[in-house]
C-alpha atoms as one frame of an Amber mdcrd trajectory, in Angstrom:
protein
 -17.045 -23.953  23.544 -18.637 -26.049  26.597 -21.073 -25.024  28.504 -21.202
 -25.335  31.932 -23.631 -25.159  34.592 -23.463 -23.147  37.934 -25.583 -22.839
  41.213 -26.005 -19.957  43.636 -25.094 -21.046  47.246 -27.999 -18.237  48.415
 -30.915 -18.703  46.701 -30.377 -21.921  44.931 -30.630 -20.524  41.270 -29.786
 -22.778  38.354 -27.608 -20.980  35.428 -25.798 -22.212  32.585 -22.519 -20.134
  31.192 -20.853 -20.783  27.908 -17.161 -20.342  28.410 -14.334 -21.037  27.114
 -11.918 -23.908  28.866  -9.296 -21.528  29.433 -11.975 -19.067  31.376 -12.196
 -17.967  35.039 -15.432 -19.520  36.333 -18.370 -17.235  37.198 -18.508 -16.575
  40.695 -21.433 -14.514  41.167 -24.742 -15.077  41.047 -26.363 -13.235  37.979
 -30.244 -13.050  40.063 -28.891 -12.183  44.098 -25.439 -11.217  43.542 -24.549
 -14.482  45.695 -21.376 -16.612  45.195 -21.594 -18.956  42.768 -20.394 -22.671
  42.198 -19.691 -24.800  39.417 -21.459 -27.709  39.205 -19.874 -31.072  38.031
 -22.050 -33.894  36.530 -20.730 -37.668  36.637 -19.845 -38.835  33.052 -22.068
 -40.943  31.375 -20.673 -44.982  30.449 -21.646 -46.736  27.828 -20.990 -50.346
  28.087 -20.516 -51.788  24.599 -19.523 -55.791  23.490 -20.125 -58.711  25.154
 -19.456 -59.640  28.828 -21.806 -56.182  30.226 -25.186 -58.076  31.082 -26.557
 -60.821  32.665 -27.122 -63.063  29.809 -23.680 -63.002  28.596 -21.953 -64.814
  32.303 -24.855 -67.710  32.162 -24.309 -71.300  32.222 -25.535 -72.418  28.775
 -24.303 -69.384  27.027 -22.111 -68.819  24.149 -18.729 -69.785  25.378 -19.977
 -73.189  27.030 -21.609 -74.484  23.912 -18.590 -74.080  21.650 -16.982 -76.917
  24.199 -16.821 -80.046  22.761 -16.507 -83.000  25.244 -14.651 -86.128  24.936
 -16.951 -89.458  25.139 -15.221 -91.269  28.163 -12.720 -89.013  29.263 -15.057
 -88.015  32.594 -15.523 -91.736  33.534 -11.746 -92.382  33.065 -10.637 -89.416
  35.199 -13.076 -90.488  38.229 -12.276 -93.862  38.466
C-alpha cells in the first residue's frame, strides 16, 4: 500500500496516510479538524546511457573519433 502525504489548508500541518489506491482521500485534518489536501510530489528521472551530459555532445568525443577520413578527398571537393 502507498503512502501518501497530506497538508492542512488551516494550520499548515504535515501528515502522512497509508491507504490503499482504491481509498477516498482524507479530508480532514487529524490536529484542527481543517480540510485537508493531498499533496503530489514531481517524479523523480533518472537519466541512464549515453547522450544525458555534457561530455557525451563534445567535439572530440566518442562518435567523432571513430571517423576515419579520406587523404585528399577535402582538397578535391574544394577545388
Amino acid at each position: 500500500m502507498p503512502i501518501y502525504e497530506y497538508e492542512c489548508n488551516l494550520c499548515f500541518f504535515h501528515f502522512e496516510k497509508k491507504q490503499r489506491f482504491d481509498a477516498e482521500p482524507v479530508a480532514v485534518c487529524p490536529k484542527c479538524q481543517g480540510k485537508a489536501r493531498r499533496v503530489l510530489h514531481s517524479t523523480p528521472i533518472i537519466f541512464k546511457g549515453s547522450g544525458f551530459y555534457t561530455t557525451d555532445n563534445r567535439k572530440g568525443g566518442a562518435a567523432e573519433k571513430g571517423k576515419k577520413r579520406m587523404p585528399g578527398k577535402d582538397k578535391q571537393e574544394s577545388e
